[in-house]
VOSEKE-431326 format. One record per residue: z, x, y of N, C-alpha, C in turn; residue number from 1. Coordinates in steps of 0.05 Angstrom, whole numbers. Example, Ala and Ser with C-alpha at 12.3 -4.5 7.8 and 13.67 -1.06 7.14 Angstrom:
   n.c3   n.c1   n.c2  ca.c3  ca.c1  ca.c2   c.c3   c.c1   c.c2   k
    156    264   -114    156    246    -90    156    264    -66   1
    142    257    -45    143    273    -21    157    258      1   2
END
This chain:
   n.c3   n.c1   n.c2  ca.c3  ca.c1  ca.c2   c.c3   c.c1   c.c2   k
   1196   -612   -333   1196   -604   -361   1190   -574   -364   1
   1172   -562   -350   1161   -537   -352   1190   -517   -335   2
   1193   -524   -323   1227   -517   -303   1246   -512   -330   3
   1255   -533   -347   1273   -537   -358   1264   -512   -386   4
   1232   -514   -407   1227   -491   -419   1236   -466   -409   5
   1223   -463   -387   1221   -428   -386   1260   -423   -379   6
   1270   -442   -377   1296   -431   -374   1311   -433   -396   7
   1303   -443   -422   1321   -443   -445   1304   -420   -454   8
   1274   -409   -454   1271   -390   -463   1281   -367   -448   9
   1289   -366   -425   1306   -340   -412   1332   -341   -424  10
   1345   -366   -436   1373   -362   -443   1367   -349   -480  11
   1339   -362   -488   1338   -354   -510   1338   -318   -518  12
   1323   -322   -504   1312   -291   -492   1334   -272   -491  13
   1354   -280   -466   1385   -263   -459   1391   -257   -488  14
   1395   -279   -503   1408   -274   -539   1394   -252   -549  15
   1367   -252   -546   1349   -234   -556   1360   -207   -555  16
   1365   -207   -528   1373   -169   -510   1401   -164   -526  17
   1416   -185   -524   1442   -176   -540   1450   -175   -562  18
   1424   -187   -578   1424   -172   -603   1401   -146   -611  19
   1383   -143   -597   1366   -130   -601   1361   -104   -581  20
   1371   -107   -554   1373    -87   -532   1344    -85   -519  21
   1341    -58   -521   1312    -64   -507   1285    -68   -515  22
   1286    -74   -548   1267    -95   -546   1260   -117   -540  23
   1272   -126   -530   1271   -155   -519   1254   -158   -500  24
   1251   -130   -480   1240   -130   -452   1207   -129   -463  25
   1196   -119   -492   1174   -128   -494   1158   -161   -495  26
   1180   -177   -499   1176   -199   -500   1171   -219   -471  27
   1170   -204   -450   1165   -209   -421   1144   -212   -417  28
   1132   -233   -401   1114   -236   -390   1102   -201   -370  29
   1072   -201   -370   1059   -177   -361   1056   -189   -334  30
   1060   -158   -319   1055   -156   -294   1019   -143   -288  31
   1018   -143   -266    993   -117   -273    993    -90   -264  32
    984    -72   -267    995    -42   -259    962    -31   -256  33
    949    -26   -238    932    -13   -224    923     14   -212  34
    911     33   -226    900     54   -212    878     55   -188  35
    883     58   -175    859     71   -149    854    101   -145  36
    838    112   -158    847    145   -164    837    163   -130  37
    808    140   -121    800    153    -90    822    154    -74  38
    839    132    -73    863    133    -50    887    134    -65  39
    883    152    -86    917    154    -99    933    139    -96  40
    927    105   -102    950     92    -99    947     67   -133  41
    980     72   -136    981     56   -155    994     21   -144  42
    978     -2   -153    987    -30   -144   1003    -45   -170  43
   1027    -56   -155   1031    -71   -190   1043    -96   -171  44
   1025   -117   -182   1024   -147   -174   1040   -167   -196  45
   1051   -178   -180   1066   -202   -200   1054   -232   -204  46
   1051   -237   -218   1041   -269   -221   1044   -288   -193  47
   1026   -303   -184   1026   -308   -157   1047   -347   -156  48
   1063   -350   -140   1083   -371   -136   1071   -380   -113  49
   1078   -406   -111   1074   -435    -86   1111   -432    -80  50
   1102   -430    -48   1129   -430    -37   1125   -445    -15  51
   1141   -476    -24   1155   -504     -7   1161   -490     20  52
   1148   -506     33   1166   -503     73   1194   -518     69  53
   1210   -511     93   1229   -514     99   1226   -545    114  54
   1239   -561    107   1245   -587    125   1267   -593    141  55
   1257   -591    170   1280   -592    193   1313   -576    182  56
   1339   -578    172   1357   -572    171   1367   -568    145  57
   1346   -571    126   1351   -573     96   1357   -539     98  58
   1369   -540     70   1368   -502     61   1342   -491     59  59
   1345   -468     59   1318   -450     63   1313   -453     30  60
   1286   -458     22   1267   -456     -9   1269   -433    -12  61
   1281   -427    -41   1275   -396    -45   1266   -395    -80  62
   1243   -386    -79   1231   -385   -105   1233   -362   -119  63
   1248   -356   -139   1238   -330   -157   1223   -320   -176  64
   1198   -312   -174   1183   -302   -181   1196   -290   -218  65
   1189   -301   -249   1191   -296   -258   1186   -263   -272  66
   1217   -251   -277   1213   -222   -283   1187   -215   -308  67
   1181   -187   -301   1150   -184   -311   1159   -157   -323  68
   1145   -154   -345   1142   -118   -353   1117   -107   -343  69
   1110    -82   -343   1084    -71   -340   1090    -40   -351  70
   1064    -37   -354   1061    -12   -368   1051     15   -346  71
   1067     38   -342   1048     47   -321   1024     68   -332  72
   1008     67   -316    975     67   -325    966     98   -326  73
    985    110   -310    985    145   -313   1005    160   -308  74
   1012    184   -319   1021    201   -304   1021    203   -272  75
   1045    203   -252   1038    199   -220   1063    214   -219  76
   1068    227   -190   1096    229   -173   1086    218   -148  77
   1106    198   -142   1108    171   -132   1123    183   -102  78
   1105    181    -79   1114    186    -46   1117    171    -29  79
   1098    139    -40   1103    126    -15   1108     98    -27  80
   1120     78    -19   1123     48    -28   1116     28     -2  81
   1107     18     -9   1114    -16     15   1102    -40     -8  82
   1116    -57      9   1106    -81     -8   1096   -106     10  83
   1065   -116     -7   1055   -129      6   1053   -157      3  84
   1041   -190     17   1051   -206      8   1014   -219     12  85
   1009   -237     -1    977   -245      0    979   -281     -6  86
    963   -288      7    963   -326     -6    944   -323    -24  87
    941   -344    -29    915   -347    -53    882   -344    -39  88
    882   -343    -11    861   -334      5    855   -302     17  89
    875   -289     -1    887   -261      0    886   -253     33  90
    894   -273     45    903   -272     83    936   -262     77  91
    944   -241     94    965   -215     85    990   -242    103  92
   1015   -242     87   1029   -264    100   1057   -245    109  93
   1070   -257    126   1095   -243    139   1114   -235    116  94
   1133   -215    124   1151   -195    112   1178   -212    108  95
   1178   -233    128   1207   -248    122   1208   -263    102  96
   1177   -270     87   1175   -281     65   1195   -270     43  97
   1199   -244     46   1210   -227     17   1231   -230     23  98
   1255   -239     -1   1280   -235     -9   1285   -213    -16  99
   1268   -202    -40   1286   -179    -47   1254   -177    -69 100
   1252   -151    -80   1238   -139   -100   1255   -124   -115 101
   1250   -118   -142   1259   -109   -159   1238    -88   -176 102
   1245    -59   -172   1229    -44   -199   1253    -31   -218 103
   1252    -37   -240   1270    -23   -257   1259     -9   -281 104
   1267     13   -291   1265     31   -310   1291     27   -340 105
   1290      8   -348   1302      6   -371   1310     29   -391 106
   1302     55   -394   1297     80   -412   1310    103   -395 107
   1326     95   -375   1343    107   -359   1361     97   -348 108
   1397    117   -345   1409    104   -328   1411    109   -299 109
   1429     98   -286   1432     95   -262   1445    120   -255 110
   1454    122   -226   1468    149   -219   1500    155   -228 111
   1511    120   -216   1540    106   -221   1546     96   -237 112
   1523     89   -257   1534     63   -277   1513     71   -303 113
   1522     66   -327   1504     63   -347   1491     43   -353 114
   1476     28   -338   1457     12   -339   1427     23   -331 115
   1411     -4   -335   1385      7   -324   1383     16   -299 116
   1365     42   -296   1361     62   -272   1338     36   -254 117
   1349     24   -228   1332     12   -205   1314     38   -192 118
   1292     30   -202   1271     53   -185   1260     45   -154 119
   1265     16   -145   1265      4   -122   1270    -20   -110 120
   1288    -21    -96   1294    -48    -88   1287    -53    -52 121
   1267    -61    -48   1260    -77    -21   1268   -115    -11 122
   1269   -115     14   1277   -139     31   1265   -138     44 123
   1266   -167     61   1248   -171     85   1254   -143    114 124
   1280   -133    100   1294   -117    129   1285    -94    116 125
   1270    -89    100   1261    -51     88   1230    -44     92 126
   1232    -24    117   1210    -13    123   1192      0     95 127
   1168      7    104   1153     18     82   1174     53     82 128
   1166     63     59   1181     80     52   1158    106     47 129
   1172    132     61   1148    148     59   1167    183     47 130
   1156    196     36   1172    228     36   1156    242     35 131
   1159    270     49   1143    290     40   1125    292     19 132
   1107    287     20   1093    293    -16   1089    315    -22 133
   1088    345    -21   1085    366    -24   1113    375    -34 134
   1133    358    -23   1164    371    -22   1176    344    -50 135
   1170    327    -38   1190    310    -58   1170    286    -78 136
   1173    284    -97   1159    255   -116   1183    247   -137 137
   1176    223   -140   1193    212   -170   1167    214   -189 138
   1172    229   -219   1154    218   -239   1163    202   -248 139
   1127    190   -254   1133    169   -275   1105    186   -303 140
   1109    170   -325   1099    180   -349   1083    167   -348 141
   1049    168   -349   1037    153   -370   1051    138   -400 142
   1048    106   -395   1054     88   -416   1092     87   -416 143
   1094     88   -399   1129     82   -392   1131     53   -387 144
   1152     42   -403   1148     16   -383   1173      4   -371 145
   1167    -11   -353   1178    -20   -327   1186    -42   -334 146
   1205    -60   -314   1207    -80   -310   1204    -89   -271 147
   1189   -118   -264   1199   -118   -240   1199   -140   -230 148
   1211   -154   -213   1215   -188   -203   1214   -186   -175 149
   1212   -214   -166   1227   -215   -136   1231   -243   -131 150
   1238   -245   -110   1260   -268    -97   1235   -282    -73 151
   1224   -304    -71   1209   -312    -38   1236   -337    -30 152
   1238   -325     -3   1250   -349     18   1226   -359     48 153
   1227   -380     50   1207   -385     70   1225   -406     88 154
   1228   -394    108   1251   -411    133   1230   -423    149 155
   1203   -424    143   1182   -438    161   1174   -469    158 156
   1163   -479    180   1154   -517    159   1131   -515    149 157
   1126   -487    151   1090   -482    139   1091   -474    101 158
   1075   -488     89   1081   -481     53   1053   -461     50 159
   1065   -441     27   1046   -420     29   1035   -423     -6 160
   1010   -422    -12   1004   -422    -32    990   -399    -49 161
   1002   -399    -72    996   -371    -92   1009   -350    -79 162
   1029   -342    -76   1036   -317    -52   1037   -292    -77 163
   1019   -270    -73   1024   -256    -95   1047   -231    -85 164
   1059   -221    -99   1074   -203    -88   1063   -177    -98 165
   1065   -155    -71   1049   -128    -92   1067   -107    -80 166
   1080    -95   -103   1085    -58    -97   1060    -42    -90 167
   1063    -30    -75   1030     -3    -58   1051     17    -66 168
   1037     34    -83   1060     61    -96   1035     78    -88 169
   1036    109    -69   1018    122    -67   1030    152    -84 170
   1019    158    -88   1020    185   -115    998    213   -116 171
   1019    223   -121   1000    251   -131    996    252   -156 172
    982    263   -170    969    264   -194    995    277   -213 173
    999    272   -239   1024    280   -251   1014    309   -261 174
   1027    325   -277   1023    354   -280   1017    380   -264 175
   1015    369   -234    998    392   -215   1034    414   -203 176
   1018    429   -184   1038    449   -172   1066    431   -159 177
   1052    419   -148   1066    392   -123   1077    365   -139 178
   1098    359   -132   1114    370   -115   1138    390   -122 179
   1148    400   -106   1168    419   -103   1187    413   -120 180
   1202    387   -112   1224    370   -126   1222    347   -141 181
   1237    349   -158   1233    320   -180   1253    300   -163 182
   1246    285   -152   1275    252   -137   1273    233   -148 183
   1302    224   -149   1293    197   -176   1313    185   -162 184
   1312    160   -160   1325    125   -139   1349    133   -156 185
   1364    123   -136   1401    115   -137   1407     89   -126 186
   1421     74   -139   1425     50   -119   1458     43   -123 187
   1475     36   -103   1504     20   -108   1501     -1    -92 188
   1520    -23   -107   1522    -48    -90   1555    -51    -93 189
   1566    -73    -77   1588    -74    -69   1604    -92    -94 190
   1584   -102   -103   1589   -123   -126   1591   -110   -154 191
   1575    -92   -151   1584    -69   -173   1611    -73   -201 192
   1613    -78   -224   1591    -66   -235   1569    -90   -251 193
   1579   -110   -249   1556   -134   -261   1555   -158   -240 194
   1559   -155   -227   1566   -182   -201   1574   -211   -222 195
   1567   -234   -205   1581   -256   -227   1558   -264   -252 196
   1573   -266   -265   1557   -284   -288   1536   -312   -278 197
   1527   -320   -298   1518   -302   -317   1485   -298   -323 198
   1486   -289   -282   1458   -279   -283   1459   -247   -273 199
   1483   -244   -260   1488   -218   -250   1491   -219   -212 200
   1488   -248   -207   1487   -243   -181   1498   -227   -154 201
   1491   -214   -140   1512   -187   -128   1515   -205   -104 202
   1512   -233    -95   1522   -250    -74   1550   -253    -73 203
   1564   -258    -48   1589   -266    -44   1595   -284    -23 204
   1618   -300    -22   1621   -315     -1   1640   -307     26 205
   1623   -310     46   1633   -296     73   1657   -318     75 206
   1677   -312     85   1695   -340    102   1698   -327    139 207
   1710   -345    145   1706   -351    173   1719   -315    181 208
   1715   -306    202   1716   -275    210   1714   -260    189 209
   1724   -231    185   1724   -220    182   1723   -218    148 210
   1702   -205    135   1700   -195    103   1691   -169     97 211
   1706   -148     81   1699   -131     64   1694   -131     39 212
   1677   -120     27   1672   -115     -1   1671    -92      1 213
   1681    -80    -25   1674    -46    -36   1671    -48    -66 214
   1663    -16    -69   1665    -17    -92   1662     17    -96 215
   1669     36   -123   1670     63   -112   1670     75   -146 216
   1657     98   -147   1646    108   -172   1641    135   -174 217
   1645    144   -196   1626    178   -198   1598    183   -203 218
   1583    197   -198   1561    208   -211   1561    213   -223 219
   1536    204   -249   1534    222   -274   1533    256   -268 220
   1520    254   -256   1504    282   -250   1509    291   -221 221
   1509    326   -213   1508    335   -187   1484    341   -172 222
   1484    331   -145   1453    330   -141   1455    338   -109 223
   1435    321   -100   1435    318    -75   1421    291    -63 224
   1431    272    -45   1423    244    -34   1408    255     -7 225
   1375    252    -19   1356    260     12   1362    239     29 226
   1355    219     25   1364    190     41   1374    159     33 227
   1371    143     48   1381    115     36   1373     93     50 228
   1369     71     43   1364     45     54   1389     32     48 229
   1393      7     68   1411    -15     56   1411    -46     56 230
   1420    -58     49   1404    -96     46   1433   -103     55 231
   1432   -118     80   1453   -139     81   1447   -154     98 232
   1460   -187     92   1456   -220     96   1466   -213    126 233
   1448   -242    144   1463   -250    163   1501   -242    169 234
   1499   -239    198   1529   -229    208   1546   -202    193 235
   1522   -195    179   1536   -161    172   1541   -135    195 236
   1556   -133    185   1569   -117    215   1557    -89    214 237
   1565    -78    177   1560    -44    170   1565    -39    140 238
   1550    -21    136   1556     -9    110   1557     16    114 239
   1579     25     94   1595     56     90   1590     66     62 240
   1585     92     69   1591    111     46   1605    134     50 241
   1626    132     32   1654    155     40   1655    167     13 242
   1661    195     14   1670    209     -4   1703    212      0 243
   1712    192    -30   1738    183    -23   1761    214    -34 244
   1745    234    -48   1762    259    -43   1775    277    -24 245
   1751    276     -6   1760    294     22   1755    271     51 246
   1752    248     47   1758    229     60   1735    226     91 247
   1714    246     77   1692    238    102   1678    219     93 248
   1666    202    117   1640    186    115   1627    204    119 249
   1602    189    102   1571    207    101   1561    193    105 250
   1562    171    107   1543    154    120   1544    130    137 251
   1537    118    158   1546     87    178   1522     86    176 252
   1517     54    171   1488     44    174   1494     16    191 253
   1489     12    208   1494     -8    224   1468    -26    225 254
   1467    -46    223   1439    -66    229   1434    -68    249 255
   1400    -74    264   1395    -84    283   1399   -115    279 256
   1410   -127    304   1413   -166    294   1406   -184    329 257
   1400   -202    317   1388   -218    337   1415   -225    359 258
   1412   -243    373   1439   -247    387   1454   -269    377 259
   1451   -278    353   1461   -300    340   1472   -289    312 260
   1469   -266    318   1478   -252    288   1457   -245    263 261
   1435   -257    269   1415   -252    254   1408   -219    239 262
   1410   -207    220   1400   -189    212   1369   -183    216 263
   1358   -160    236   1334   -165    245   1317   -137    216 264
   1342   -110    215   1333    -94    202   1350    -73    201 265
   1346    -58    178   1378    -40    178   1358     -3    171 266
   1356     10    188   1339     31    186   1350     45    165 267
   1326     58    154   1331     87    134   1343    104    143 268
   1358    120    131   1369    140    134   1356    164    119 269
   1352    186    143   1338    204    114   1357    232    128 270
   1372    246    109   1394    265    109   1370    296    107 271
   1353    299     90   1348    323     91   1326    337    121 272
   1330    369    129   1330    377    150   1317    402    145 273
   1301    414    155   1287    437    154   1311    469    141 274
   1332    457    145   1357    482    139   1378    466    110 275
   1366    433    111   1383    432     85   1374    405     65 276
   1375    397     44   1357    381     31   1373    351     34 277
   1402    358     41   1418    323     38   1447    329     34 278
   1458    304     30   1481    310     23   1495    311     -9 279
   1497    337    -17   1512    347    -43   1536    323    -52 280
   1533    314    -67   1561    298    -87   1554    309   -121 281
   1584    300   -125   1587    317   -155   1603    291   -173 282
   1601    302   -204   1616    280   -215   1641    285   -211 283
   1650    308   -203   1685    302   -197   1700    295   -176 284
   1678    283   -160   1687    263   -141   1683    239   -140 285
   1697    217   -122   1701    194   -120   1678    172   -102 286
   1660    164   -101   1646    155    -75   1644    126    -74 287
   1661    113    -41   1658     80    -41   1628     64    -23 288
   1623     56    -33   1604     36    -12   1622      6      2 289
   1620     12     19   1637    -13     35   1620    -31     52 290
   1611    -59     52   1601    -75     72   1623    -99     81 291
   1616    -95    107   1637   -112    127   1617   -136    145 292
   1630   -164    142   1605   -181    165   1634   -191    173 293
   1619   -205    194   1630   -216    211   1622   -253    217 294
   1634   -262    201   1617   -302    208   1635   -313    228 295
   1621   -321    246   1625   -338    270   1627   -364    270 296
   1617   -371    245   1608   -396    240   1631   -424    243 297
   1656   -410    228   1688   -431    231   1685   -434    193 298
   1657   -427    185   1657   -448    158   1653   -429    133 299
   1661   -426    107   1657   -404     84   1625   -411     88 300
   1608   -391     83   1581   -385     80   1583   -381     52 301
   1575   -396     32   1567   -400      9   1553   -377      3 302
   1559   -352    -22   1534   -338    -22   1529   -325     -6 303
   1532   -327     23   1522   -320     51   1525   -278     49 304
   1538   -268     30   1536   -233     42   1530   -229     11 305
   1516   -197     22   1503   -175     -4   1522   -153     16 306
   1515   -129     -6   1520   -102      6   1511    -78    -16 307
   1485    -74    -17   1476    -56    -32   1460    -33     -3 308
   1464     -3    -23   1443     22     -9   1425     18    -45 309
   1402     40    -33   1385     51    -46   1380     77    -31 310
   1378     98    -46   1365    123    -41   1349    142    -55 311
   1335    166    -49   1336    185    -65   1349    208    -71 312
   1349    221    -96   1374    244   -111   1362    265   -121 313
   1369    273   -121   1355    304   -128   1377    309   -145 314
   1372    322   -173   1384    330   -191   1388    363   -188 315
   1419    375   -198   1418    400   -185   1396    415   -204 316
   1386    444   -206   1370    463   -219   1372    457   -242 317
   1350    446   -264   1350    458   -290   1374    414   -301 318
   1378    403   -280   1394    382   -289   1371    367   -303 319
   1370    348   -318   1352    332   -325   1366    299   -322 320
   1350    283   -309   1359    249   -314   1371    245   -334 321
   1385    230   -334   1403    222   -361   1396    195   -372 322
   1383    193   -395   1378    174   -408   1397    140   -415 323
   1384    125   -417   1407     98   -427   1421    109   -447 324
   1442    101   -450   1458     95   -489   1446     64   -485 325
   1427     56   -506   1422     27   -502   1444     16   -517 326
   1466     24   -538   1483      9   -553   1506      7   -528 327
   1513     14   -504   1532     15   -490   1535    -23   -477 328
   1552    -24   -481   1561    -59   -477   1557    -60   -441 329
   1561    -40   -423   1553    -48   -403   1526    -53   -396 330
   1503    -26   -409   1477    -31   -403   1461    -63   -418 331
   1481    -62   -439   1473    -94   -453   1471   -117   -440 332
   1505   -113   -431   1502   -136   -421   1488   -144   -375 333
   1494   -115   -372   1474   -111   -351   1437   -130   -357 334
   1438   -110   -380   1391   -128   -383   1395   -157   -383 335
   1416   -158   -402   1421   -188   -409   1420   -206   -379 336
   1434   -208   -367   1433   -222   -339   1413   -217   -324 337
   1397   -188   -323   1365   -183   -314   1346   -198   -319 338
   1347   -207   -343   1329   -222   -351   1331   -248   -354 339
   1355   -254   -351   1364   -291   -348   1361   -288   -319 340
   1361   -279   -302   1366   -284   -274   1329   -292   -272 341
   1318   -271   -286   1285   -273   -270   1272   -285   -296 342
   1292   -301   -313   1266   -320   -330   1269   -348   -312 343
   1285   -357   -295   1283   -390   -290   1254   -395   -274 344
   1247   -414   -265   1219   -424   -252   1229   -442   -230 345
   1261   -442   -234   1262   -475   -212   1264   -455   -183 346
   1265   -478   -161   1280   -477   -134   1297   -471   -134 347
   1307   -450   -109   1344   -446   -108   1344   -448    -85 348
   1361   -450    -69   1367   -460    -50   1401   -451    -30 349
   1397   -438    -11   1411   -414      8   1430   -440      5 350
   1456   -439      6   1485   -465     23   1483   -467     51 351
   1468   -440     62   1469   -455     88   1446   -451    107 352
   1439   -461    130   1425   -460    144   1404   -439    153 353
   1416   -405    151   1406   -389    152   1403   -360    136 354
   1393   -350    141   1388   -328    121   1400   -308    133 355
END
């Protein structure tokens, strides 16, 4: 019964966003958002979930953590992220737990798309994330608010109870000399620009050998990409980023994978160099993200591939972020599925065997 509420009020809710836009996101359940001012770090914890073990050959349990707003608590420029995972005995639990995390900035768009600006997306395969702090920060405003969710999968026969999930954001104090540069998250996925209805999901189904997805866009703005991370499923081979004007890649990210195909971890890339800050793109060019896997399996993998980067951008001199149009039917109907995806409470469950 409690399964079945919170999911007509996420559908009620979706109605909400598309008639009302972004007020609706006040109507979210609170996250919590935390100052530590001795160790300059800001924490923002999500309501804590019970996550089912896996039984012998069943699909892997994957619980989603209902999406949360929070308010942030100060002025900060934001240098370092990881995300941590705790039981209800706050004993620190493994990284393969995490599906995916979600921070989004609703009051901004994206780099590619006019939707809400993703300020971070982590997986079980995304190292902690660190930059220069003297050289580079993202601000954030005192009393800005956020949105943020995540995904638990547990492939173990062990069940974990209360698992809280926590962003560790470390920061410099907002207003000072430092840092140098203002960087603000970019993210493309392959599924681009709303994945399927009608939660937004950016999943796809592998079939037997060989699959590509792309997908390819302008920038609002001219900048510079310091670096990037990337998220992709079991038997992913690579992800590309080509500037489809003058026809170079700028980027191959290849995964490390077990010998069964397993995705073990797909390293950061970080482009800037003592002689140059990254790589320059403009809005009058073209740029694709391409992910390619490879299933061995003989059988379609249900769901089985993603293909998103995340990075940071540097806006050129004197550029400023570019704000939402909240009346724009993509960013509408973009929240809209944000928030139906991370109001349900039930179980979901992988089609196949592995992750």
């Amino acid at each position: 019964m409690r399964t079945r509420t919170l999911l007509v009020s996420g559908i009620l809710l979706a109605q909400s966003v598309r008639a009302q836009g972004v007020e609706a996101i006040a109507q979210l359940p609170m996250a919590t958002a935390s100052i530590d001012p001795e160790r300059r770090e800001m924490v923002i914890e999500l309501p804590p979930r019970d996550l089912p073990a896996r039984s012998g050959d069943a699909p892997i349990p994957m619980i989603e953590v209902p999406l949360c707003q929070l308010i942030v608590p100060a002025s900060v420029s934001l240098y370092s992220a990881r995300v941590e995972m705790l039981d209800d005995t706050n004993r620190p639990l493994p990284q393969n737990l995490l599906h995916h995390f979600n921070l989004t900035d609703p009051g901004h768009r994206e780099l590619f798309l006019p939707i809400s600006l993703h300020l971070m997306a982590a997986s079980k395969e995304t190292p902690s994330i660190a930059i220069p702090r003297l050289l580079f920060g993202l601000p954030l405003v005192r009393g800005q608010r956020l949105i943020a969710g995540a995904m638990l999968a547990n492939d173990a026969p062990t069940p974990f109870r209360g698992v809280r999930v926590r962003l560790v954001l470390r920061y410099m104090p907002g207003g000072g000399l430092w840092p140098v540069f203002r960087a603000y998250p970019w993210s493309m996925d392959v599924q681009y620009p709303l994945g399927h209805p009608p939660t937004g999901s950016k999943a796809f189904d592998l079939a037997p050998g060989r699959t590509v997805r792309s997908w390819e866009a302008s920038p609002a703005v001219a900048g510079t990409i310091l670096g990037l991370g990337g998220h992709l499923h079991d038997y992913g081979v690579s992800l590309t980023l080509t500037d489809l004007n003058t026809g170079e890649l700028l980027w191959y990210g290849m995964p490390e994978r077990d010998a069964a195909g397993h995705v073990l971890s797909l390293p950061v890339a970080r482009f800037y160099r003592w002689w140059r800050l990254g790589i320059h793109i403009v809005p009058g060019h073209r740029y694709r993200l391409e992910a390619t896997y490879e299933n061995p399996t003989g059988d379609v993998i249900t769901n089985g591939g993603m293909g998103a980067v995340a990075g940071l951008f540097i806006p050129d001199g004197g550029v400023q972020w570019p704000a939402v149009d909240a009346a724009d039917s993509l960013y509408r109907q973009d929240l809209k599925q944000t928030i139906l995806a991370g109001a349900g409470d039930a179980m979901m469950m992988m089609g196949h065997p592995s992750h």
